[in-house]
N, C-alpha and C positions, 0 to 999 in steps of 0.2 A: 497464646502469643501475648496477650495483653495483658495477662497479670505478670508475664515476665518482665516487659519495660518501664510495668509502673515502680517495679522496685529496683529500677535503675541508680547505682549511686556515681558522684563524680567518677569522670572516665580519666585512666593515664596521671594519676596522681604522682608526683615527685616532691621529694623536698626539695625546699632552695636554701641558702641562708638568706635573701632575701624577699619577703613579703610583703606585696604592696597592699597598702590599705586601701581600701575600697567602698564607698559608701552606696546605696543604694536607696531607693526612696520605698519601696516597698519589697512584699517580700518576695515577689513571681519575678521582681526585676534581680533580688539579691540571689534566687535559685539559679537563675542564668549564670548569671557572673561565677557562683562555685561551679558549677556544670562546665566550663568554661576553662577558670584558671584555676582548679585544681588546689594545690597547697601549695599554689604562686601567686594566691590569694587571699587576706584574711578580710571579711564583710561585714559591714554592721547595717543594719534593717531599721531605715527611721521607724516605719509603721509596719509592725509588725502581725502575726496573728489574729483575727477579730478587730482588725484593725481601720479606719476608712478615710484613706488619704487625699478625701475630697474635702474632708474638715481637718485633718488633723494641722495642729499649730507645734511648729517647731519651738522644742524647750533649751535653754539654757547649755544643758549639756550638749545637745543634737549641734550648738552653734561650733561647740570645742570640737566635737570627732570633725565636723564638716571643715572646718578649718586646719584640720592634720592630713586628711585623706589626701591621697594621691591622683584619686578619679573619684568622679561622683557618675552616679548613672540612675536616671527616673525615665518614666516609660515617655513622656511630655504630652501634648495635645491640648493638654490644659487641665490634666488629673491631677498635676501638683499645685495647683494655681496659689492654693494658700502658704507656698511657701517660694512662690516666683521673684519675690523680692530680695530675699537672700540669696537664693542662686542663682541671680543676676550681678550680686554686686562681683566688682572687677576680681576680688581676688581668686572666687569661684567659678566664673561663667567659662573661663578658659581650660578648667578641668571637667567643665558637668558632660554628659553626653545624654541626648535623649535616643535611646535604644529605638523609638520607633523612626528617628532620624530619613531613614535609608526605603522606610516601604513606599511605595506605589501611590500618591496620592490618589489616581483612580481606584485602587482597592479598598479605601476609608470610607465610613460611614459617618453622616452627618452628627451632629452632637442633637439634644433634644434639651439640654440643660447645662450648666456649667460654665466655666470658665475660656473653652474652644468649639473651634466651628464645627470640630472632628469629636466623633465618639475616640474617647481615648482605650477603652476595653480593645484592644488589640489582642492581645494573649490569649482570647478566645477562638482565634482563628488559627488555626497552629499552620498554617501557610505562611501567615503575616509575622508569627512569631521565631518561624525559620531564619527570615529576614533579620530581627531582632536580633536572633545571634549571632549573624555574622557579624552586623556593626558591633554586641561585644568584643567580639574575638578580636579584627580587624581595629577596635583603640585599645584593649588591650597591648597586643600587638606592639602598636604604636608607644602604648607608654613603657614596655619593656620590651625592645628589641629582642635582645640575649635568647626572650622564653616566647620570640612568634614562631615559628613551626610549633610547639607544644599549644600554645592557645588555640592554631588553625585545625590541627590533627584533633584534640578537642572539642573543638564545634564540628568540622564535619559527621566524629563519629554519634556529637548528639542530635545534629539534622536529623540523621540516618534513623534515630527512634523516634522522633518527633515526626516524621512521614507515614510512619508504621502507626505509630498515633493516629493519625489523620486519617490514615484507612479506614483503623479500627472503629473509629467516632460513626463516620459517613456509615459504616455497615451497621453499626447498631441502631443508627438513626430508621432504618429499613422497618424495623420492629414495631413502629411507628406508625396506627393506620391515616390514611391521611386527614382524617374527620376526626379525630385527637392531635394534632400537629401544634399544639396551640402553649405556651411557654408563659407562663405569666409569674412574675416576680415581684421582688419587692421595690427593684430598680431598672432601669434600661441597661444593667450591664453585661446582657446575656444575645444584643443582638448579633454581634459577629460569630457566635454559636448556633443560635439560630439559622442564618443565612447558609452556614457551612450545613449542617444538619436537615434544612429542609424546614425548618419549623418556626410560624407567625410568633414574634414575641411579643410583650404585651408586659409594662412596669407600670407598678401604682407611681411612683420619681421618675424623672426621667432620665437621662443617663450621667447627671451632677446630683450630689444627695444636699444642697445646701437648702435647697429652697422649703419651705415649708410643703405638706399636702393640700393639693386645692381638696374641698370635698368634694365636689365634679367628680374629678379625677379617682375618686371609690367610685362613686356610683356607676361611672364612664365602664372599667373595672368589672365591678358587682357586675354589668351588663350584659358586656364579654361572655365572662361565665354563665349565665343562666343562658343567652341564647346559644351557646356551643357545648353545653352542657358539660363543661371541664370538671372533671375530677378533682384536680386538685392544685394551689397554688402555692407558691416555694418561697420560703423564709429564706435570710441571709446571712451568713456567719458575721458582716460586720456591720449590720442594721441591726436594729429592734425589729420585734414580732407586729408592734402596732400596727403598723400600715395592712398587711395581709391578715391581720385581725379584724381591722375594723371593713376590708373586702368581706370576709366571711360573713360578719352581720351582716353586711348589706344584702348578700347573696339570699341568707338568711330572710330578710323582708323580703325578699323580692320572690320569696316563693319558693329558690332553691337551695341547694344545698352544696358545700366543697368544703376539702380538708384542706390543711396544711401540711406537705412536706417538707424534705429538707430537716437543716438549713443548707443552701448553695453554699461554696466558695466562692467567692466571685470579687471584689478586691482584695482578698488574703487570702493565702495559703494553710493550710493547717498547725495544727500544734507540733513544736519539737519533737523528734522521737515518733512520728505517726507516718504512715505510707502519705498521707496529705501534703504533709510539709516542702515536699515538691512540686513539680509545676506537673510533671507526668502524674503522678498519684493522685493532685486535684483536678486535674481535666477525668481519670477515669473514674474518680469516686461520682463527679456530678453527673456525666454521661450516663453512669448505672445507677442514680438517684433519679435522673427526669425520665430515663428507658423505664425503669420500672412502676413510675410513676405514671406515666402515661400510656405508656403499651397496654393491650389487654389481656397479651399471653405474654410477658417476657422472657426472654433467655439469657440468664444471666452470664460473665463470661464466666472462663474457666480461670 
């Protein structure tokens, strides 16, 4: 079942002769939007692959597309902060949407870093992210009448793999004994996976990457690890290795010993052309990265 929906591609494709353009702030928010509207959409991806839209600084060019597009969509909470000042001025803020708009403020997690009070990694919860889609669907919708039943029929049928997801995460988390349940990363953007799956997380950053590393914060880390005796801790596709380098020295002084995995996805999605490059293919590549990682017998899927 689960290798099947990971290579799910846009559902109910049609042409239009109209195509709105569509901007997106990163790329888990750009996969929704084609998921979504089909080829009644064309998307451009500020921060793309290996990307980290905690720093990233809009360029010159990104001002031109954002100034054509017809909707802008960023996840908000405070992951875009560095570019909250352009998508605020008047001639943008009335086209921007932020996709986590619509979820449950009791189901958000605190921020530990950054720019909002909220952890903005929402997308790691594919409950929250169900949510998510429907606020695309539903301004879709909004910004072309003509094509809402095709946006609605659209998201519902990607809810419907996106639950199937969710199953699938919760059951392999099972694998899991609970005296290895322990997630340690390069940044806090793994708690809303964590909390779905069962498992203490634990980031050298916290869930902003602006600020610099306290040393504390290794050692704190290094700590972790030697007293839970963790196997191994997870690099990140749009960070550097430093930080979960210099945890392993520490580990290392302090007597013990852990590898590095990985690298997570975890604010970007994969490379063009790769099962990653969507939202469904990065939640099960890292699911079968941290299960086999941390499991002692895993089972991989089929």
């Amino acid at each position: 079942m689960a290798g099947g929906i990971f290579a799910a591609g846009c559902i109910g494709d049609a042409a239009q002769p109209r195509r709105r353009h569509i901007v997106a702030s990163i790329s888990v928010v750009a996969d929704a939007v084609r998921m979504v509207g089909g080829e009644r959409v064309e998307v451009h991806t500020l921060v793309g692959p290996g990307g980290d839209p905690h720093q990233y600084l809009l360029q010159p060019r990104d001002l031109e597309i954002l100034s054509a597009a017809d909707m802008v969509f960023i996840i908000g909470l405070g992951l875009e902060e560095s570019m909250r000042q352009v998508l605020a001025e008047p001639n943008l803020s009335g086209r921007t949407v932020a996709v986590s708009g619509n979820i449950d403020r009791a189901e958000l997690l605190p921020a530990t870093s950054g720019g909002g009070a909220f952890d903005p990694h929402v997308w790691f919860d594919v409950r929250l992210w169900v949510t998510a889609i429907q606020t695309v669907a539903d301004s879709l919708a909004k910004l072309d009448s003509a094509s809402a039943d095709f946006f609605l029929s659209n998201a519902a049928s990607y809810q419907n793999q996106l639950l199937q997801l969710d199953e699938w995460m919760v059951a392999r988390a099972r694998e899991i004994s609970e005296a290895r349940r322990v997630l340690i990363t390069a940044h806090r953007g793994f708690d809303y996976l964590g909390r779905r799956m069962g498992l203490e997380t634990v980031g050298v950053l916290g869930t902003g990457t602006t600020a610099g590393v306290d040393p504390d914060e290794i050692d704190r880390v290094a700590a972790v690890v030697v007293a839970r005796d963790i196997p191994f801790v997870f690099a990140e596709t749009s960070l550097t290795r430093e930080d979960v380098e210099a945890v392993r020295g520490r580990v290392g002084a302090q007597g013990g010993s852990v590898e590095i995995a990985g690298p997570l996805y975890s604010d970007a999605t994969g490379n063009p052309e790769t099962v990653e490059e969507t939202y469904i293919g990065m939640m099960g590549y890292d699911v079968n990265a941290i299960v086999a990682a941390l499991a002692e017998s895993p089972i991989l899927s089929p």
